[in-house]
C-alpha positions in Angstrom: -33.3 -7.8 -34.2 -32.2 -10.3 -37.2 -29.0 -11.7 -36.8 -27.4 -10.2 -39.6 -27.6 -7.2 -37.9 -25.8 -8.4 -34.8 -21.9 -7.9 -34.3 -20.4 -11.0 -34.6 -19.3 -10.3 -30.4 -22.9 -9.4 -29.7 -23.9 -12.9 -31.0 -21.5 -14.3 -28.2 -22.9 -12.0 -25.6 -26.2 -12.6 -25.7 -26.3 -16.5 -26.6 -24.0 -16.6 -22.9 -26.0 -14.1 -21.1 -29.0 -16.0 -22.3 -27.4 -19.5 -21.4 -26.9 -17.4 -17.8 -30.0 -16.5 -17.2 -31.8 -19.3 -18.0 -29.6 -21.4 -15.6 -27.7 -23.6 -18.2 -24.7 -22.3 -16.9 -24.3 -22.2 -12.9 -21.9 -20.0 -11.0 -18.2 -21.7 -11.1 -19.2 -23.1 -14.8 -16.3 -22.8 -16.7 -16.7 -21.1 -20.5 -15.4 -22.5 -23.8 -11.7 -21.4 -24.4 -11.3 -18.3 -26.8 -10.0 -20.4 -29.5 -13.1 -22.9 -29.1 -15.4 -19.8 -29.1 -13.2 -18.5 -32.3 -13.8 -21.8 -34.0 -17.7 -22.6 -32.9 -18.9 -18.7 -34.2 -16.6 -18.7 -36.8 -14.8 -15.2 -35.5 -11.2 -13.8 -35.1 -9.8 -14.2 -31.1 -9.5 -10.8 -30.9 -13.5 -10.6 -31.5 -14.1 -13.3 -29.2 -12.1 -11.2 -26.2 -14.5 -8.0 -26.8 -17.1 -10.1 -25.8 -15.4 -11.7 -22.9 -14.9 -8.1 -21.6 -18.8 -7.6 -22.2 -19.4 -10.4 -20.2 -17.1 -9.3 -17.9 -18.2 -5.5 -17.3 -22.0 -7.2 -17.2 -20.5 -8.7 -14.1 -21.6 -12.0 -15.3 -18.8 -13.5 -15.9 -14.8 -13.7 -14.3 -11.6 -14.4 -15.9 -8.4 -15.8 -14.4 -5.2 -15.7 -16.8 -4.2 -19.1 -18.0 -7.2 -20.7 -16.2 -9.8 -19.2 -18.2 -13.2 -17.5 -17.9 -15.7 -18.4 -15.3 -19.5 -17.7 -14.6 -19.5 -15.0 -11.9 -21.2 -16.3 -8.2 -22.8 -12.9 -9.1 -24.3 -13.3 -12.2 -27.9 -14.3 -11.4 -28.3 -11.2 -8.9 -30.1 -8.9 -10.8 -29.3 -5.9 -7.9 -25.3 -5.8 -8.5 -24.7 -2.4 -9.0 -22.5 -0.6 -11.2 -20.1 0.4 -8.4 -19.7 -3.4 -6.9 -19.0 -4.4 -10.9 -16.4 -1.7 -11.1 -15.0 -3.3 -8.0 -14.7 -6.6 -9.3 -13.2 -6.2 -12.9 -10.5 -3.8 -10.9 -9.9 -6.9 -8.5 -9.8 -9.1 -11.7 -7.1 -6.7 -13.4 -4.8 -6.6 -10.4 -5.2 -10.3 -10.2 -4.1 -10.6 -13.7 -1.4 -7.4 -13.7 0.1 -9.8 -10.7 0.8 -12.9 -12.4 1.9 -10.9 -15.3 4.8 -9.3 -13.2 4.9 -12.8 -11.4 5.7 -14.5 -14.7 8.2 -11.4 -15.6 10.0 -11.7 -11.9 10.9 -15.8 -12.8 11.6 -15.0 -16.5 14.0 -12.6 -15.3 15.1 -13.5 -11.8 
């Protein structure tokens, strides 16, 4: 597939599933910020976050809010199936609904 055919997200996707699998990037490596991703491809944010949450569903990679994004201890382990993924980006998203409400409760407390 020719790269003009490739969503501008897909090119993120596979270059970091890629960097994954090869090893280039270890478990606990932290990934560029969305703004440095933005800026290297040349994309919108918005564009750059539909290919986090690829990354994310792939169960290769893991988000915390204000931290960043994160290669998953998982990602080289080729068995993780779709159920143990669907755990972990639910665990993410309560993780990230909590210091939502966290930030709301001192904002407003």
């Amino acid at each position: 597939m020719s790269n003009e055919a490739v969503q501008p997200y897909q090119r993120i996707v596979q270059d970091y599933s890629e960097k994954i699998r090869l090893g280039r990037l270890t478990a606990g490596t932290k990934l560029p910020s969305t703004r440095e991703l933005a800026d290297e491809y040349g994309i919108a944010p918005g564009t750059v976050q539909r290919a986090l949450t690829e990354l994310r569903n792939a169960g290769l990679i893991y988000s915390h809010q204000g931290r960043g994004s994160f290669v998953s201890d998982t990602a080289g382990d080729a068995d993780q199936d779709a159920t143990t993924r669907a755990i972990r980006t639910l665990e993410e998203q309560v993780a990230d609904l909590a210091a939502r409400l966290e930030k709301i409760e001192k904002r407003n407390g």
